[in-house]
C-alpha positions as a Markdown table, in Angstrom:
| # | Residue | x | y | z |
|---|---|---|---|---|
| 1 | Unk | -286.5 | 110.2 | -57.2 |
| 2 | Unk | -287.6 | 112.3 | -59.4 |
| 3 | Unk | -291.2 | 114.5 | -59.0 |
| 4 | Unk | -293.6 | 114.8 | -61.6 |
| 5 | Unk | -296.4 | 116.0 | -59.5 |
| 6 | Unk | -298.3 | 118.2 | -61.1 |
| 7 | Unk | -297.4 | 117.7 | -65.1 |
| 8 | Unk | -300.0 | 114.5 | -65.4 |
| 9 | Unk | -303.8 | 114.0 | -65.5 |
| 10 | Unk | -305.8 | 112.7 | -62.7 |
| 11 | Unk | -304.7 | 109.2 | -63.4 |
| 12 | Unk | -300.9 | 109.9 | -63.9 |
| 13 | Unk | -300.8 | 111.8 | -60.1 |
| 14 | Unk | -302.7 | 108.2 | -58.6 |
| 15 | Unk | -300.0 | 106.4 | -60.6 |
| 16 | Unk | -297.4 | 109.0 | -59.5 |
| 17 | Unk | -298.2 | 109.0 | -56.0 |
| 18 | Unk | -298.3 | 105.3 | -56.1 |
| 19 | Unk | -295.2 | 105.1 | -57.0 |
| 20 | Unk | -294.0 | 107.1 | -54.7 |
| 21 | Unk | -295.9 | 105.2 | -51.6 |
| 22 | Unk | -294.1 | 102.0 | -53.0 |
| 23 | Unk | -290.6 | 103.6 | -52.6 |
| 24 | Unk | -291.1 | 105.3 | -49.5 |
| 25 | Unk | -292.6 | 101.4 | -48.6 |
| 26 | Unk | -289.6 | 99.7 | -49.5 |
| 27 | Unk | -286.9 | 102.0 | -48.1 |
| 28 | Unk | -288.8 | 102.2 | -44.8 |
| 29 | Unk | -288.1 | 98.0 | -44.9 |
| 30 | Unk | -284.4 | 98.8 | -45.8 |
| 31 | Unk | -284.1 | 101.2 | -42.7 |
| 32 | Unk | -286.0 | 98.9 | -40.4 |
| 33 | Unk | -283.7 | 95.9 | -41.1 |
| 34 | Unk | -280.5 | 98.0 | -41.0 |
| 35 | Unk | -281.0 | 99.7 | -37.8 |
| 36 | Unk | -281.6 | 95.9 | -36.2 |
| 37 | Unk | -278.6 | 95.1 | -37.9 |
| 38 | Unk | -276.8 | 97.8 | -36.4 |
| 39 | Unk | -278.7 | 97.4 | -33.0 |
| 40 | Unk | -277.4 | 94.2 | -32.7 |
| 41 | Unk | -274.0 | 95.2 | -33.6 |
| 42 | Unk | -273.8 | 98.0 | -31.2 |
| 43 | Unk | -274.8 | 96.2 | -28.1 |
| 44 | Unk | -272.7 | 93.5 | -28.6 |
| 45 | Unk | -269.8 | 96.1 | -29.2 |
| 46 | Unk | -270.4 | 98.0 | -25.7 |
| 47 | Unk | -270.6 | 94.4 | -24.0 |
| 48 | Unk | -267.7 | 93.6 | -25.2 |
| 49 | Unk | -266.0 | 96.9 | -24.7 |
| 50 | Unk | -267.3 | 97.0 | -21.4 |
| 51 | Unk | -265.5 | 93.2 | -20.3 |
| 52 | Unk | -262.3 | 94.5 | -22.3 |
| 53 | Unk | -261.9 | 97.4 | -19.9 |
| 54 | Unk | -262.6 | 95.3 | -16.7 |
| 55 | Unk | -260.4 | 92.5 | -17.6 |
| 56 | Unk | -257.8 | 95.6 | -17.8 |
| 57 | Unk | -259.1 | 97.3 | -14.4 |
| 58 | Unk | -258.5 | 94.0 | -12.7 |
């Protein structure tokens, strides 16, 4: 992303800075859903990890 802060009027930094919120917005969305993706992922990995290495204990 690119900044152009600074080389605009008054109206071109509120559009700027919009922008900007709207990104920042949208990859906090991305994050959010990836890290329940991986949260998900993860759990279920050290259960199963967990049963591999007691079904080999036993």
């Amino acid at each position: 992303m690119e900044n152009h802060f600074g080389q605009t009027d008054i109206e071109g930094q509120i559009s700027q800075i919009e922008i900007t919120q709207s990104f920042l917005e949208k990859q906090i969305k991305l994050a959010e859903q990836e890290k329940n993706k991986n949260e998900k992922l993860y759990k279920t990995l050290g259960t199963t990890c967990g049963l591999a290495i007691v079904i080999l204990l036993i």
